[in-house]
N, C-alpha and C positions, 0 to 999 in steps of 0.2 A: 668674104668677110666685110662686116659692114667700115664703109672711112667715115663717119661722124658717129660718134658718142655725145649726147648730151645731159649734161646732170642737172637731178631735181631731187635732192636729198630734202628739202623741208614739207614737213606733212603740212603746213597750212599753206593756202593758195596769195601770197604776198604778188605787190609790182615785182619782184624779182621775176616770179614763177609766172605772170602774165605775159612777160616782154620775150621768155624762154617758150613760152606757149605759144605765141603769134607768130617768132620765129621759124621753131622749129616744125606745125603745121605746112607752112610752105617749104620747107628745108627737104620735107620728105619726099615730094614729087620732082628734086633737083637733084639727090643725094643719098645713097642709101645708109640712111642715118637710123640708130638706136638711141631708143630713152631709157636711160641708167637711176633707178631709185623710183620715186614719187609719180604719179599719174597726172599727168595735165589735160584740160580738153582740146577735144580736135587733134588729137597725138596720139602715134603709133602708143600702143597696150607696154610699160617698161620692163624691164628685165632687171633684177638686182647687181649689186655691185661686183658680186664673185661669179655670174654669169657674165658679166662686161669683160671682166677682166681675164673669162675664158676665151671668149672671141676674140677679146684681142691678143690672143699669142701669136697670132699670124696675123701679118698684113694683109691691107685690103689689095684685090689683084692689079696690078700696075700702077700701085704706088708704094712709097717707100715706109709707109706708116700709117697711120688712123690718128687722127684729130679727136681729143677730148675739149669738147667745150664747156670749160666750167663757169662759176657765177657767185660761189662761195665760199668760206673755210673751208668747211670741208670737205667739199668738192674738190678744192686744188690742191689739198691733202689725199684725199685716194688719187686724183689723176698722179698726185706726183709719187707714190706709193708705186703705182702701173709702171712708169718710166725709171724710176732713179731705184728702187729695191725688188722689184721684179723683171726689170730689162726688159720689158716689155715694147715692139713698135710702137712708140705714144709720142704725138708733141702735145703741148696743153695751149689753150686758148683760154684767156680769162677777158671777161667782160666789165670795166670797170666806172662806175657811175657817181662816183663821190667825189661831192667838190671841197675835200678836205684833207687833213692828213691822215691816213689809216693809222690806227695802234701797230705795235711793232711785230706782233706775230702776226699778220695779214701783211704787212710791207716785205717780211722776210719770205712768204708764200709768195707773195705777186713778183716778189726777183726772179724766185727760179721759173719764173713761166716763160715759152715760148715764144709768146707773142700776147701783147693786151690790146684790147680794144677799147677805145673810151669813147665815153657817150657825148661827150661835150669839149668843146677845148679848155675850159675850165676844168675840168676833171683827168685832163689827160695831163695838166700840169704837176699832180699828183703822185706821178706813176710811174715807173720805168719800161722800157720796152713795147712801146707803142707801137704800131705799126700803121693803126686810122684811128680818125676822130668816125664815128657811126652814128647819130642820132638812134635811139629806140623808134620802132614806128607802130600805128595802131593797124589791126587787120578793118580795112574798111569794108568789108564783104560782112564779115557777124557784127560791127556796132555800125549801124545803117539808122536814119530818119525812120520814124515811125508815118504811118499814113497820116495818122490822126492824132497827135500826141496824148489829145484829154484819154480818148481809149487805153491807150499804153498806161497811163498812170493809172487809171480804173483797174486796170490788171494787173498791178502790182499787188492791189490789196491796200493799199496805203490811206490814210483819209484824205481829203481835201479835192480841190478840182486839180490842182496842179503841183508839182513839186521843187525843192530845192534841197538839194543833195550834198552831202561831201562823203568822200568817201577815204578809210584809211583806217588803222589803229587807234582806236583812242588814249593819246597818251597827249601831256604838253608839247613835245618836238614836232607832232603831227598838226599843232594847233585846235585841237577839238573845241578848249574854252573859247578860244576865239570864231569859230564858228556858233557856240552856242548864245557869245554876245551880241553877236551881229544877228543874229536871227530872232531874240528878244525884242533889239530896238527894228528890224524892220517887216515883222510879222504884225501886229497892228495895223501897218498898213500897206498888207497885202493881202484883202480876203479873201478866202480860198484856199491858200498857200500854205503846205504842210513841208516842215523842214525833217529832213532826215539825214542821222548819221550813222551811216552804213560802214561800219567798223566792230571790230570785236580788242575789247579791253583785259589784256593777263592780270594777273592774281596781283601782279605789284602796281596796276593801276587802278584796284578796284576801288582806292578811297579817290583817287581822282575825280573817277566816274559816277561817284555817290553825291559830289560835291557839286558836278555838272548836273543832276538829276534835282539836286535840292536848288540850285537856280532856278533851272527852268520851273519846281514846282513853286518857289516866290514869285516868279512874270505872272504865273495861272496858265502855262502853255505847256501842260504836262501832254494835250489830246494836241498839240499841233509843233512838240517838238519831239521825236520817236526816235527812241535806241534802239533799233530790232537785233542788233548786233551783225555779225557779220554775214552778207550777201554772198549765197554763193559764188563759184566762176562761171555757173551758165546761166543763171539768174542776172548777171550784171548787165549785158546786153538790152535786157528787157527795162532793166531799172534806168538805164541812161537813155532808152527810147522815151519814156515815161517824163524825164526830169526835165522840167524847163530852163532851169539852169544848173551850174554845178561852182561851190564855191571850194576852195583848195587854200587854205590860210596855216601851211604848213609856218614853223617855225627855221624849219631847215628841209631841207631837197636835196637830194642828188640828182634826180631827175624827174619823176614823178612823170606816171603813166594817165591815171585814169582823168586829168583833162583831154586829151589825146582820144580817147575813148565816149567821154561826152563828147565832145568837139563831131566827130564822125558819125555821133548819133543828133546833131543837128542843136546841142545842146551849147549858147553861149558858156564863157567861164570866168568868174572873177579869180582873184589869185593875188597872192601874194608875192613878193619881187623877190625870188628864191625859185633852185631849180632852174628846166627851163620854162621855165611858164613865159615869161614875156615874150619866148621865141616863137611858144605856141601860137597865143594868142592873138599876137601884133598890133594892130589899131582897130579893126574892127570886129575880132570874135568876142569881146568883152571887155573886160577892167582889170589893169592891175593895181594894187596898191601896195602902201610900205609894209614892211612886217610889222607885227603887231597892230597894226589901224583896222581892227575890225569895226567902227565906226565908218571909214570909208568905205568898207567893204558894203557895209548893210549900205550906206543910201547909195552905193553901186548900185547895188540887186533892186532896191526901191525904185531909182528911174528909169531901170530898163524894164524890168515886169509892169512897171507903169505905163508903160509905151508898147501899144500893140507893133505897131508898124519899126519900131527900134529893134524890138524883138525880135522878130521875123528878119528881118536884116542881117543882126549878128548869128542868128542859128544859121543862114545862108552861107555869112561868110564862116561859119566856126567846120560847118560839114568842107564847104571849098577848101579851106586850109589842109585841115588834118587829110582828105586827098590829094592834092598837089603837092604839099612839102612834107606830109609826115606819114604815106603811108608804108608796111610794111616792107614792102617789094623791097624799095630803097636800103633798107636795113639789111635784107635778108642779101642785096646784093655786095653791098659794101663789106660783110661778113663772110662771103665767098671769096671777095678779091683776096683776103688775107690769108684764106688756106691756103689756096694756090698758090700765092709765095711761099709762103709753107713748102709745099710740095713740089715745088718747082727748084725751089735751092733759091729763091733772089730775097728772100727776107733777110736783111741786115742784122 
């Protein structure tokens, strides 16, 4: 029987479902681990919820129970469905990345779990039952420097010689107007430079995203500001090979992946002081700035794209970083220790 279960109940490919993706890619050559719900890439083929919950009626062989790793409602809803009304050998593992107060039925979920894991010590302040602080990490084997960057972007499809990227939801929280302000005032001058926001917008932000569209068509940057909507999961790789830089002007964070991701594709990052972006970063992958200063943001991007040899530097140090402190292994290992208390009996 397999000892790791991990869940991926939502059909769209979110940072949840990327950080569960890089993880559990390496998870499966350490562990004989199942994916439960939704298909992620580079991951074993999943199994649905009532075949999960068939295999786990029996433990795995010499140990006392099977690890559900969950990530969200209701994820830690079936896992606790497995354990507390089917008695089923289950502990649950929840992974918890918010640097805020959860509503009350996610607080009442995150009690009864096992053990949590939290991505930052700001967010473990949150939560009961910790057991490690874990950073998320990027897989730095699939987002790698491209040879040639101009190439990469050519092969996007995208216009321009070069790109500036942000990636996410389009909604206010995710800051999308303020990436489309900062690329207004610093597209003028930066020619070449095609800004894209690689996100897809729901039905209740579609007047948001009408409102952003009729901006950028008063600037006249309708041909060098692109909604294409949302980037595939295997498509992303390529897009952050491609990006010259990647700007991140969330309104709120809990952690946020895809600097992490440019960063390892050799791509500087400006960023907003939310999240861990400034951990990412640190003094040389880029810029951070105050929330809401999309003004700072853009004449960030203005003197580093203005600067060949700046450039080149911070992509240097942005690929060094996300290798040395943020890459997956780290994650995948610090999430191991914790089972094993698990199953060892020394988890408090």
């Amino acid at each position: 029987m397999p000892a790791l279960y991990v869940t991926n109940f939502n059909p769209r490919f979110t940072g949840v479902s990327a950080t569960a993706a890089a993880v559990l890619a390496r998870q499966v050559d350490q562990i004989e681990s199942v994916l439960v719900g939704r298909a992620l890439p580079g991951c074993p083929h999943p199994v649905t919820l009532r075949q999960a919950l068939g295999l786990t009626r029996q433990p795995p062989r010499g140990l006392p129970f099977a690890i559900w790793h969950v990530r969200r409602n209701s994820e830690m809803q079936a896992a606790l469905f497995a354990r507390d009304i089917l008695r089923l050998p289950v502990r649950i593992v929840f992974t918890s990345a918010a640097q805020r107060r959860h509503s009350a039925w996610p607080r009442f979920l995150i009690s009864r779990m096992d053990a949590v894991i939290a991505t930052t010590e700001t967010a473990a302040g949150f939560v009961p039952h910790v057991r490690a602080v874990v950073p998320h990490g990027v897989d730095t084997d699939r987002f790698t420097p491209a040879r040639d960057r101009a190439a990469a972007w050519r092969a996007t499809g995208f216009s321009g010689t070069y790109g500036i990227v942000t990636v996410g939801r389009i909604r206010p929280e995710k800051g999308t107007d303020l990436f489309v302000k900062a690329m207004i005032r610093a597209l003028p001058q930066l020619p070449g430079a095609t800004a894209v926001v690689a996100g897809l917008a729901k039905p209740a932000d579609a007047a948001f995203l009408a409102a952003l569209r009729s901006e950028v068509a008063r600037a006249n940057l309708t041909q060098r500001i692109l909604f294409p909507g949302e980037v595939p999961a295997l498509r992303m790789p390529q897009l952050m090979q491609g990006a010259a830089l990647l700007l991140a002007l969330p309104r709120y964070e809990g952690y946020g992946l895809t600097p992490l991701e440019a960063m390892a594709a050799g791509a500087p990052v400006i960023a907003t002081a939310t999240g861990h972006f400034a951990e990412f970063v640190g003094a040389d992958a880029g810029h951070i700035v105050a929330r809401e200063d999309w003004a700072a943001a853009a004449d960030a991007a203005v003197a580093l794209l203005s600067d060949p040899a700046r450039h080149a530097a911070a992509s240097a140090a942005a690929r060094a970083r996300a290798v040395t402190r943020f890459a997956v292994g780290a994650e995948v290992a610090g999430i191991h220790a914790v089972y094993d208390a698990l199953w060892s009996g020394t988890a408090a």
